[in-house]
C-alpha positions as CSV (number, residue, x, y, z in Angstrom):
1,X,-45.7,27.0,37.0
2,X,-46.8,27.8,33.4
3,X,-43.2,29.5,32.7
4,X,-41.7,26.9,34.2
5,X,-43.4,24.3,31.8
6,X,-42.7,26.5,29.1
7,X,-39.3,26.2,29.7
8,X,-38.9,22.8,29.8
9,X,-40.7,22.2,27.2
10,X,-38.4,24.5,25.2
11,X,-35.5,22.7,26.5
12,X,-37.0,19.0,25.7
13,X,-37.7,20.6,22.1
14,X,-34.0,22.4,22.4
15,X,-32.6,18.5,23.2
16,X,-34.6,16.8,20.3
17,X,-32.7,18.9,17.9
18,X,-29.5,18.6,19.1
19,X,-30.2,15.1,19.6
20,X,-31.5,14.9,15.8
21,X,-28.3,16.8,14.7
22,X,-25.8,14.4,16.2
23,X,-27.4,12.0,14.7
24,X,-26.9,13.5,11.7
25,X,-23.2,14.4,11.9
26,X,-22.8,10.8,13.5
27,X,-24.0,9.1,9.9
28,X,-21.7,11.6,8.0
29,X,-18.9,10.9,10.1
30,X,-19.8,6.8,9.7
31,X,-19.9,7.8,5.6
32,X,-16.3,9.4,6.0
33,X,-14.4,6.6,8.0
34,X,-15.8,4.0,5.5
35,X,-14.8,6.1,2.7
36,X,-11.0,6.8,4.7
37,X,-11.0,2.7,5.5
38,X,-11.6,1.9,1.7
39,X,-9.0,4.6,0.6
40,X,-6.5,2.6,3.0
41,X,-7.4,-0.9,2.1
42,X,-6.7,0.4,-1.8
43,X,-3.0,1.9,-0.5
44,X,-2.2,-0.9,1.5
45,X,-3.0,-3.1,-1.6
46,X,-1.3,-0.8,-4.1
47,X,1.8,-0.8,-1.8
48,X,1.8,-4.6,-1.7
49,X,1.8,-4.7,-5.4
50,X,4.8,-2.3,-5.4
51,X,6.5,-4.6,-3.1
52,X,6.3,-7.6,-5.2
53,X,6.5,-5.8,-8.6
54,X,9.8,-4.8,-7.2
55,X,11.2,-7.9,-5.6
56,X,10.7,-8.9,-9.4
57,X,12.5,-6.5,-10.3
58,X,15.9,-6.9,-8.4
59,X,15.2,-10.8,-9.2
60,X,15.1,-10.2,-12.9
61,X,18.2,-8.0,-12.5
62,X,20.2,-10.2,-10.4
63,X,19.5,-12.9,-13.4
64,X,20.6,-11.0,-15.9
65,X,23.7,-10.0,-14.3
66,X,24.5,-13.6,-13.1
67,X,24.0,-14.8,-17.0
68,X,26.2,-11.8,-18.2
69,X,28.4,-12.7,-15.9
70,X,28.6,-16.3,-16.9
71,X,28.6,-15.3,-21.1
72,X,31.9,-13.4,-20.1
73,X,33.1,-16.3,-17.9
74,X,32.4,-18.4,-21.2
75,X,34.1,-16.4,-23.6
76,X,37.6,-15.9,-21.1
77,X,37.5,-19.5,-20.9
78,X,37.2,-20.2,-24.6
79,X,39.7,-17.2,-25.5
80,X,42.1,-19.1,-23.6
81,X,44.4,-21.6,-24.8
82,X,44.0,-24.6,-22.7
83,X,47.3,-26.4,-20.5
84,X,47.7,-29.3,-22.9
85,X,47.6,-26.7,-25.5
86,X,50.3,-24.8,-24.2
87,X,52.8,-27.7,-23.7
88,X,52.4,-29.1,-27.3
89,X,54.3,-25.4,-29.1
């Protein structure tokens, strides 16, 4: 009976530890998806930014090309001689 009580005993103390150690690894674990979740909230925002700073981007090029495009249309028009100019020579 004594061995018997002894060795539950040294199993209930065997459980406490283990019990104390996944509670352990269970905090650091908690301490590591909070830090994983924060890197990916700062990623996600990051790749937003990208996305916008870009759209921007191709905006502020396809403005500049449309007013190039419209200085050259300008200067073909005024390089030209116009119809009534034509018929007066």
């Amino acid at each position: 009976m004594w061995k018997q009580l002894y060795e539950w005993g040294k199993w209930l103390l065997f459980l406490a530890q283990e019990t104390r150690q996944n509670r352990a690894d269970i905090k650091e674990l908690r301490n590591e998806v909070e830090k994983l979740t924060a890197a990916m909230q700062r990623l996600a925002y990051e790749v937003q930014r990208n996305k916008e700073n870009e759209a921007h981007e191709r905006e502020k090029m396809a403005l500049k090309l449309e007013n190039e495009m419209l200085k050259f249309e300008r200067r073909l028009s005024a390089g030209k001689p116009s119809e009534e100019q034509k018929d007066q020579d």
